[in-house]
N, C-alpha and C positions, 0 to 999 in steps of 0.2 A: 134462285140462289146458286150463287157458281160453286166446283162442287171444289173440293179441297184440293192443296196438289199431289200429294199421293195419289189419289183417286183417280183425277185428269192423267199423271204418266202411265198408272195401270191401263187407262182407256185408251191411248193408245197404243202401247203394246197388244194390249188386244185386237185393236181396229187392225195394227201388222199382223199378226196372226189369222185374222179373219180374210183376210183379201190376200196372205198370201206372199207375203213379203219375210213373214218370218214364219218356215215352215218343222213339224218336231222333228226334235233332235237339232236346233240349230240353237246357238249361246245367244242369249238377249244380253243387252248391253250390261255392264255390271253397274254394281252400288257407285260407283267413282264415275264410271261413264255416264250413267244419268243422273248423278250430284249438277256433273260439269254441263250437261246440256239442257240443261230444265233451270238453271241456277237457283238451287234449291241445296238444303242441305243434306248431307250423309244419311242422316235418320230417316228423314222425308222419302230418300231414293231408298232404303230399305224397308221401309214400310208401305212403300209401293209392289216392291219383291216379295214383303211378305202376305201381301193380299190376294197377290196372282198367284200366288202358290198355295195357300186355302182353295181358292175357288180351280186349283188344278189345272191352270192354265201353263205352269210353268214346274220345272222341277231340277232340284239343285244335283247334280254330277259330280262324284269326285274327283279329283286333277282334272276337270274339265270348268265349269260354270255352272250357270244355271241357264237350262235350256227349255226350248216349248217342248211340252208333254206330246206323249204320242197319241195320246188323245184327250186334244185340248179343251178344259170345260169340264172335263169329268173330276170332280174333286178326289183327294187320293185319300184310298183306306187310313183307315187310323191304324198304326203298326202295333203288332201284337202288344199288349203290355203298356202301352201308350195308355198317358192319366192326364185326367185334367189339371188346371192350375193348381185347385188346392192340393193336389197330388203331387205335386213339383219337387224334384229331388236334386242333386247335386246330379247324380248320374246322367241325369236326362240331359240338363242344362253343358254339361260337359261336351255329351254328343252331341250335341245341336251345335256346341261351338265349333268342335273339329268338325261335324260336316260343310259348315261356313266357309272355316279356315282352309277347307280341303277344295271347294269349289270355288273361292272367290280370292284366298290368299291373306294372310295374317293383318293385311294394312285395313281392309274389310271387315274384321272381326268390332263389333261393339256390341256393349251388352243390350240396346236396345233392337239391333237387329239377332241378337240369342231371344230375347224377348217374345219378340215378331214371331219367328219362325216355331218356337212353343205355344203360340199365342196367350201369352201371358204377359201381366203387367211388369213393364222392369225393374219397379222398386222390390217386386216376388224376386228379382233373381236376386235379390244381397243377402235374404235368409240363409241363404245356401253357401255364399261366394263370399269375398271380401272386396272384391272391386276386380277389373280386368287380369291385375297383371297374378293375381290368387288365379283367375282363371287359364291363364297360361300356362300356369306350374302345373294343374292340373291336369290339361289339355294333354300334357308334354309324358307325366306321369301313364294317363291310359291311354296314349300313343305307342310307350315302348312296350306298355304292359301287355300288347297283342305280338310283339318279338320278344320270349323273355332268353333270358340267356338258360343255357341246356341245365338240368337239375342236374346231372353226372357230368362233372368237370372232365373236361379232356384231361389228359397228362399232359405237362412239359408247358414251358411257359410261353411256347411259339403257339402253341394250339389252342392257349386261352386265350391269348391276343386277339387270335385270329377269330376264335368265334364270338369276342366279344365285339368285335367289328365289323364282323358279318351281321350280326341282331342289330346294330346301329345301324349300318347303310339301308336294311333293310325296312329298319321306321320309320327313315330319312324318304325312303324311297315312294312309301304308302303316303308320306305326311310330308311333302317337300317345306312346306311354312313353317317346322321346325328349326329347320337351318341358322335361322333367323331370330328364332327366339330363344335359342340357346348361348348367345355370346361365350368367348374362352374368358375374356378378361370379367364379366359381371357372372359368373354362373348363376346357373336359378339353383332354389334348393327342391331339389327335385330326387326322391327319392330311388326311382329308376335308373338316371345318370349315376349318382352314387354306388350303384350295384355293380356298373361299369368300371368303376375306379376300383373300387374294392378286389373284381377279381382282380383287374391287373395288376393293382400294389402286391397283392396276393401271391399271384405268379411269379412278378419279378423278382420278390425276396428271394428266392430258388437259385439267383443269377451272379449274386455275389457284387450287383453294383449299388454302387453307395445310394443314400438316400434322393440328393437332388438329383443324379441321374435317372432313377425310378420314378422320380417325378416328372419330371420333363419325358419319357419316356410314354407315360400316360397320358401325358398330354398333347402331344405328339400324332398318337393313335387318334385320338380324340378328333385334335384339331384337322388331322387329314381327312376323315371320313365326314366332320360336318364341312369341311371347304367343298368337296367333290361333291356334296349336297347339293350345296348353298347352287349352282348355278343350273338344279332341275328349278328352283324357285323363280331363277333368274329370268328362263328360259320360256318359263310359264307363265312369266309377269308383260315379256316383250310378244308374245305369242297374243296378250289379249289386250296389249294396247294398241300392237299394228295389224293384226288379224293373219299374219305371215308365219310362216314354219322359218325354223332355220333354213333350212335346207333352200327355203325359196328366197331367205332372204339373200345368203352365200349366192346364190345364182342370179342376183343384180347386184354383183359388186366385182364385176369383171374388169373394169377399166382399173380399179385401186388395186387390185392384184397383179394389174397387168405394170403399176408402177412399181409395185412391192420389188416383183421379178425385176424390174430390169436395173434395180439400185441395190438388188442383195442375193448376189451370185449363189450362195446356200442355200439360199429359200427356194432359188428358182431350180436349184439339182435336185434338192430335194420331191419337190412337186411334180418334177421330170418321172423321178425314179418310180414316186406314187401313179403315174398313171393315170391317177385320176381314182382311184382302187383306194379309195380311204372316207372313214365313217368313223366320226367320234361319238361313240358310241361309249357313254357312263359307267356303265357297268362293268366293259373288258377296263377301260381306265380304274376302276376302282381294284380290282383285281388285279391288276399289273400294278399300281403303283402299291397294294398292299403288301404284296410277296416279296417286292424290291425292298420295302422298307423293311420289312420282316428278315428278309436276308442282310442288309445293314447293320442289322440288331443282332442280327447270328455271330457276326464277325466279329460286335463288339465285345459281344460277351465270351466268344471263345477265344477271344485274341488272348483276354487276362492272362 
């Protein structure tokens, strides 16, 4: 009897692993890449994933993938505290999602591969959950809840800005598939974001500007910190469908640059002046465009 096709893509990943073709520490194809190459579906390709990761052939990474084990075939301990199915908690099933969501990317995430990877059945996970998008809220919840914002409120309403944004970029940062799942226009109700809003409303009363400006002001903070997000997700997603850094990709695109330059005299002084001495680098970006907007905000309100 032929064997299932989960079963057959686990066998050969393994038969790769075994001769050497895919050695540990290296990303196995993900849930979407072997959907598309076995044409089979989502679930099928994660439940392939989550077979070779019982028998410990494979193990999931955060902001990376799920890679072969360093030593492949050895099944992996059960983690302190770790309960079987009838043990099943929201907690559990939470962290299995963000590890998911953290190694594969938010489009990856389905409740039968949280399932899988708990090895439990996934009509077990709706005792707990309400369907995906409950799982999200949740997700997003004990994502910030590892940055919380400081118990001792700074003074002055630039200092609470700031560190309420500093604790965002910082979840953003650990949890890049949040970006994503926070939209401005549809927000989730998510208890942690609200904490966010709170102090800043909080702050701004202090400032003397009218309501919808404290609004749009909060929103503003918000909207920057998840935009400068939004393209580590980006970046993460192009990284594991062409297999390329930035960096390598920017270094075959010298003919299009070489047209840029010669149709837009600014670009090309610019480039000049740089040297070549330039690295976009997230973080100073996040950091320079925070202070600027924050001194924007200084002007506005001391202008009154």
């Amino acid at each position: 009897m032929e064997a299932p096709p989960h079963a057959r893509i686990a066998a050969d990943i393994k038969q790769r692993v075994t001769d050497g073709r895919l050695r540990p520490g290296e990303r196995v194809p993900s849930t979407r890449q072997l959907a598309r190459d076995w044409n089979v579906a989502l679930a099928t390709a994660a439940k392939a994933l989550a077979l070779l990761a019982r028998e410990g052939v494979v193990v999931a990474e955060p902001r990376v993938g799920t890679v072969v084990a360093e030593r492949p075939g050895t099944p992996a301990k059960p983690r302190p505290g770790a309960s079987p199915e009838h043990e099943l908690t929201r907690r559990r099933i939470v962290r299995a999602a963000i590890e998911i969501a953290d190694a594969e990317g938010l489009s990856e995430l389905t409740m039968r591969a949280v399932a899988g990877r708990l090895g439990a059945a996934t009509m077990s996970l709706y005792r707990h959950v309400g369907g995906k998008d409950d799982l999200v809220m949740l997700m997003v919840d004990a994502a910030f809840a590892e940055f919380p914002l400081p118990a001792q409120r700074p003074e002055g309403w630039r200092a609470r800005l700031e560190a309420s944004a500093r604790a965002q970029w910082a979840a953003y940062r650990a949890h890049p598939w949040m970006a994503g799942a926070t939209p401005l226009t549809r927000p989730v109700p998510s208890e942690a974001l609200l904490q966010h809003s709170e102090l800043a409303l909080e702050a701004l009363q202090e400032t003397g500007l009218d309501a919808t400006t404290r609004m749009y002001v909060t929103i503003l903070i918000y909207s920057f910190v998840q935009g400068i997000a939004a393209h580590i997700e980006l970046e993460q997603r192009a990284r594991a469908s062409t297999g390329i850094t930035d960096e390598e990709w920017l270094s075959g695109q010298e003919e299009f640059m070489s047209r840029i330059m010669a149709t837009n005299p600014a670009f090309a002084r610019m480039i000049g002046e740089l040297g070549g001495d330039f690295d976009l680098d997230l973080d100073r970006l996040f950091t320079f465009g925070l202070q600027s907007l924050l001194d924007g905000l200084t002007g506005l309100i001391e202008g009154r």
